[in-house]
N, C-alpha and C positions, 0 to 999 in steps of 0.2 A: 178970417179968424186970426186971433193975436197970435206972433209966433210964437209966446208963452204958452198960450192954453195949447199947442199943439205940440211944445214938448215934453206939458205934464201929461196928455193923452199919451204920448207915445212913451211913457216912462211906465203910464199905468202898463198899457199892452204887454210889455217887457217884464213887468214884476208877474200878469198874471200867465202871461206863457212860462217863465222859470217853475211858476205853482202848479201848472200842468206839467212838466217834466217832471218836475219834481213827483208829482203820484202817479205818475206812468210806472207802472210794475217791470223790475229789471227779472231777466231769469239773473238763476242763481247756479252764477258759474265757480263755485266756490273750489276750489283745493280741498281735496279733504288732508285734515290736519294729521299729525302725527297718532294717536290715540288711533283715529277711524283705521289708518293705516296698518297699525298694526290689528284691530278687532278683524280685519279683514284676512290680514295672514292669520292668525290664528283661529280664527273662526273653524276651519277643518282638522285644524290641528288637536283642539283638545274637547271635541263636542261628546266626547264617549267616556272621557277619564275626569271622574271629580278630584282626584289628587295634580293631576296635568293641570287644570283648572287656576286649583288655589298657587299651583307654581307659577303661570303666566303673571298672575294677577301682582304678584308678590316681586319677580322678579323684570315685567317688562311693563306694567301700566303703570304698576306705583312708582318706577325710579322714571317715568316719564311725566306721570300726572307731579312730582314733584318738582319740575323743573319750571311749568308755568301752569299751578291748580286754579282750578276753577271755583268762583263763587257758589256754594251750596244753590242756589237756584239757578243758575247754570247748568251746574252736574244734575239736577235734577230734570231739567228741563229733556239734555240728552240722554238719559236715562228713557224716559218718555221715548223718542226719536229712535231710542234702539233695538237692537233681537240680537239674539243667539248669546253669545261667547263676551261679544260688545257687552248686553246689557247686567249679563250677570258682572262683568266686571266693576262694570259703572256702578251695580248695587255696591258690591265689596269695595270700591273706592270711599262712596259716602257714608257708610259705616264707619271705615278706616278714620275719615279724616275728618267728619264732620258731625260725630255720634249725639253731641247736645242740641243742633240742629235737629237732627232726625227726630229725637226725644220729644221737642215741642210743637211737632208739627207733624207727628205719627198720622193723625185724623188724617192729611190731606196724603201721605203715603196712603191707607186703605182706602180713600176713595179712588184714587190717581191712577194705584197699582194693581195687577194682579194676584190671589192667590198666593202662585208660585213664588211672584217675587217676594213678598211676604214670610213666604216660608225660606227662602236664600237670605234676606235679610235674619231671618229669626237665629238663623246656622252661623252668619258670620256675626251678630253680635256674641254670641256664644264663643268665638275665637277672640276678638277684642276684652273682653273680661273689663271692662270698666265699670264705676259707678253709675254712666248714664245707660251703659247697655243691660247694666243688671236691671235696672228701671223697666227699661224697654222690653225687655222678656218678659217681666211682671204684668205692665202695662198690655203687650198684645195676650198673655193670657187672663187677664181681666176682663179685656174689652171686644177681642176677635169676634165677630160674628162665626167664624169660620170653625169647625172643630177639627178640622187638617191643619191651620195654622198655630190652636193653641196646645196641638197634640205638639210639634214642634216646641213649640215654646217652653213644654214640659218638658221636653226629651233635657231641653238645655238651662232647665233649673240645676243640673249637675253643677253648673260653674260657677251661677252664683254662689255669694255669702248665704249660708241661708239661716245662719244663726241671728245675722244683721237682720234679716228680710224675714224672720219667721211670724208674726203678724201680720205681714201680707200672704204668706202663704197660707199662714190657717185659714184668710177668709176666703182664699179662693177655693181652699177643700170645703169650705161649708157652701159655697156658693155651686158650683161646677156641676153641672147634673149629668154629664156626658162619662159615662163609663170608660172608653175611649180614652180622654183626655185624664181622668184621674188615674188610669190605669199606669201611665206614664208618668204622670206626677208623682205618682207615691213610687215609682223604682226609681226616680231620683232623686229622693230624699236621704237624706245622711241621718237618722234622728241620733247617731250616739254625739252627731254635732249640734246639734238644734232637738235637743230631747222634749224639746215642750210641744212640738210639731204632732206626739204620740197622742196627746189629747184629741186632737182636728184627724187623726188617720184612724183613729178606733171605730167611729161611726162606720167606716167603709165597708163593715165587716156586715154589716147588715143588711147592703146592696144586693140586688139578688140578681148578681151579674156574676161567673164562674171565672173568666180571666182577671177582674176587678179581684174578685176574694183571695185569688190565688197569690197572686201581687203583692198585698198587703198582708196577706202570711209570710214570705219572704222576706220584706222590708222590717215588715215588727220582730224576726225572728233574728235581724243583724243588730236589734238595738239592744237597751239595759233594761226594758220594761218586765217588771216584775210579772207580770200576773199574763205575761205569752205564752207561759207553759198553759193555763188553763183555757188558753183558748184555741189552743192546738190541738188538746184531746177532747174539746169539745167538738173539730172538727171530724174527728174519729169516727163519727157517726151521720155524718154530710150525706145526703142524697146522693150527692154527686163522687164516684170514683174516684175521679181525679183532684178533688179536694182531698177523700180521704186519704187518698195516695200521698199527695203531697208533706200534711200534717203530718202522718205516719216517720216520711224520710225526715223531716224538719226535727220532728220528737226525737228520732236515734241520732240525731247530727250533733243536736244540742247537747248531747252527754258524750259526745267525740265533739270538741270546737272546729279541731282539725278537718273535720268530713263536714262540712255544713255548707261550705263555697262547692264541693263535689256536688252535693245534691242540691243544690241554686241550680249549677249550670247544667247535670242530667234532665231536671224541671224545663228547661229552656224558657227560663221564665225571666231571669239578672240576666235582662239585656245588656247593659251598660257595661258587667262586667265579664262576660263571653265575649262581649267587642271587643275589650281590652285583652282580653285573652289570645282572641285570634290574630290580632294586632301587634302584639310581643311572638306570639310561634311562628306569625309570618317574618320578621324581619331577623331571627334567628335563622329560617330556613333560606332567605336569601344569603344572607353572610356564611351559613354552612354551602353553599354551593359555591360563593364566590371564591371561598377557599380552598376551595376543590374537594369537602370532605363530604363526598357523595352518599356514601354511607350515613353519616346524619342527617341530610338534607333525606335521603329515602324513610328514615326516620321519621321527621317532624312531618313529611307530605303524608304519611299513613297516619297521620296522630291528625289531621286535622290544617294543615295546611292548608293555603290557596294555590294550588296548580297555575294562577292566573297571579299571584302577586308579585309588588313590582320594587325593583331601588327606586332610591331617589333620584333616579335619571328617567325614569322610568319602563328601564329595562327587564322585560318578564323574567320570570325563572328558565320558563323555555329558550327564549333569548341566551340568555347565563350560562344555561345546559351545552350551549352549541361553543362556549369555549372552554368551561372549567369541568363538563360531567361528561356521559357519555352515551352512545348509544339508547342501551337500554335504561336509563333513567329517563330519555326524551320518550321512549314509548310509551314509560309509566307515567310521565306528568300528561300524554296527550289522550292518553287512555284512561285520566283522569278528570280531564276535561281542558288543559291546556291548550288556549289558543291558536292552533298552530299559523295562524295569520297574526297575529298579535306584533303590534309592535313598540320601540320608545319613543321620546316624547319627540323625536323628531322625525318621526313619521318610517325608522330603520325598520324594516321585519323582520323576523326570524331567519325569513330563508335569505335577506337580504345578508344578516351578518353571517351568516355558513358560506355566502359567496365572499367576503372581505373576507373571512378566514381560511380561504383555502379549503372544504373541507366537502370533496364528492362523497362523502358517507353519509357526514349531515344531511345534504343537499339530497339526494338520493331517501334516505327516510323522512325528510319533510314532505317530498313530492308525493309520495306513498301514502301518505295520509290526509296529501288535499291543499299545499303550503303554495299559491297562488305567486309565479312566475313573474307576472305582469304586473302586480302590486306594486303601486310607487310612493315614496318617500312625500315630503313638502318641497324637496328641488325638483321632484318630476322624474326621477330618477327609479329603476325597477331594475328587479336581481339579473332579470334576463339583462338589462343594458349595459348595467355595471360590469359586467362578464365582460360582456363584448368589449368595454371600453378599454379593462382591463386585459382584453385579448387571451382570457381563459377557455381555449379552444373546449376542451374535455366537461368543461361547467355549464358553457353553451350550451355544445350539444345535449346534455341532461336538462336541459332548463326548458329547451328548443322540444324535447320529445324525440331529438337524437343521437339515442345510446352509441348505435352500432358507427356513425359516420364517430365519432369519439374516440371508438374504439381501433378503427381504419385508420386513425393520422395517431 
């Protein structure tokens, strides 16, 4: 044979072995990247706290995804690829960064995604306030199959424009047949801003759905619609109690302006703005206690407080108790339902910080009540250890279960 043709044969051999290597399947020994790295660390860290949450997201993925972000089908792809703590992130990234993306390709998010994600997406367009996310609320409440997702989606028509958007909203109150979701929809209407919206919200009144009717006596009763008074005391006569109840309080409020948000939020009806409510007494009652002024802090906790809310570190009140308040306020916040395992966003307990504080009294009334010795931080680190390491013989022994060897040295 020519030794030509025997070095194009051995040339072909050599191109089709390369072509077998080449689809030979490699494992994937990949590094995980910076991103995974961290969803990993905070995965445990913040799977219990939605305010912990939007902090990671805000302070450790976005100042990293910013350093080298990824292609929207990228991020989407790992989005897909992830769970927990990771994929809630990865949603709140592509909101963040890519909302007119999102906007045009919504379809292949409901078919791709879940529910849930759905509904986390719905919540963080709701923080971004843009024009394409105003869209986007509109859009998944137009078009959701879901009535959890477009109940969300109401919740956060609060943020739109809704005077820009009230044409889209009228047709979705003429469309919406879900008692549920309009119920929602109409307590976040603003009509003394978008007044035309009162036309599309009258029908609702005909619903024969009792939290739907209730709803939409509250929303009509904050607007300038003339003719509310007569359909207030037409409800005077409602089958139902607790309609006439309502009208009744609505009718004395309206001749007091000033008593009219009292009986909204006795009604427990103005979601939106009892959230707001508890929202402004909670972070009053953190700053009365960081101040040491216990007496108001006992105040605001008997008015309605969270026993369980937190600073922006996310240091409980209990937490706070253990250096600015005192004894019996910690019995009253735990005997109100405060945490006594509760801890901040970096994983400190309660009883861990009564042992950084020096404080057998604290430590001693946590135990009393259940405040878990062995609980460890995100370094792996627990009150009993810290003690030790600290060499706090007297703290040990109370942590250890011995008083009396304490008591002995």
């Amino acid at each position: 044979m020519p030794t030509r043709s025997l070095g194009a044969l051995a040339a072909l051999a050599l191109l089709l072995t390369v072509a077998c290597v080449r689809k030979t399947p490699v494992a994937d020994v990949r590094e995980p990247d910076l991103l995974e790295k961290i969803c990993i660390k905070e995965q445990k860290r913040f799977e219990e706290s939605p305010t912990g949450k939007m902090y990671v997201y805000r302070n450790n993925f976005m100042d990293e995804y910013y350093r080298d972000p990824w292609e929207p089908k990228v991020l989407f792809e790992r989005i897909q690829e992830s769970r927990g703590i990771c994929r809630e992130a990865l949603l709140y990234l592509m909101v963040q960064t890519h909302p007119y993306w999102v906007r045009k390709r919504w379809p292949m998010f409901e078919k791709k995604l879940s529910e849930d994600d759905h509904g986390l997406m719905v919540m963080y367009f709701q923080v971004q306030r843009t024009r394409n996310t105003d869209e986007l609320i509109l859009r998944v409440l137009n078009r959701s199959k879901s009535p959890k997702v477009r109940e969300k989606a109401a919740v956060a028509v609060t943020s739109i424009d809704q005077n820009r958007f009230a044409d889209d909203l009228a047709g979705i109150l003429r469309r919406e047949k879900d008692p549920g979701v309009l119920g929602e929809l109409v307590m976040s209407l603003s009509l003394k801003k978008a007044p035309e919206l009162i036309e599309s919200v009258l029908p609702l009144f005909e619903i024969d759905d009792e939290d739907l009717h209730l709803k939409t006596v509250l929303t009509l009763a904050q607007s300038d619609f003339e003719g509310k008074q007569a359909l207030f005391e037409r409800d005077l006569n409602h089958p139902s109690k607790k309609i006439r109840e309502t009208a009744r309080g609505v009718i004395e409020s309206l001749r007091d302006k000033g008593s009219l948000e009292m009986t909204m939020s006795a009604a427990l009806l103005d979601q939106q703005k009892v959230d707001e409510k508890v929202e402004n007494l909670n972070e009053t009652f953190i700053a009365a206690i960081k101040k040491g002024n216990i007496g108001k802090a006992v105040n605001y906790l008997h008015r309605g407080a969270d026993p369980n809310a937190r600073d922006e570190q996310g240091r409980t009140a209990l937490l706070l108790a253990v250096h600015y308040g005192d004894a019996p306020f910690m019995a009253d916040l735990i005997s109100r339902g405060a945490d006594v395992n509760g801890a901040d966003y970096e994983g400190n307990s309660v009883l861990m910080t009564a042992v950084l504080a020096k404080r057998p009294d604290r430590i001693e009334l946590l135990l009393e009540y259940g405040a878990d010795p062995h609980k460890t931080n995100y370094l792996g680190t627990s009150p009993l250890s810290l003690a030790r390491s600290l060499k706090q013989k007297e703290i040990v022994a109370l942590l250890s279960g011995e008083p009396q060897a304490a008591a002995q040295q």
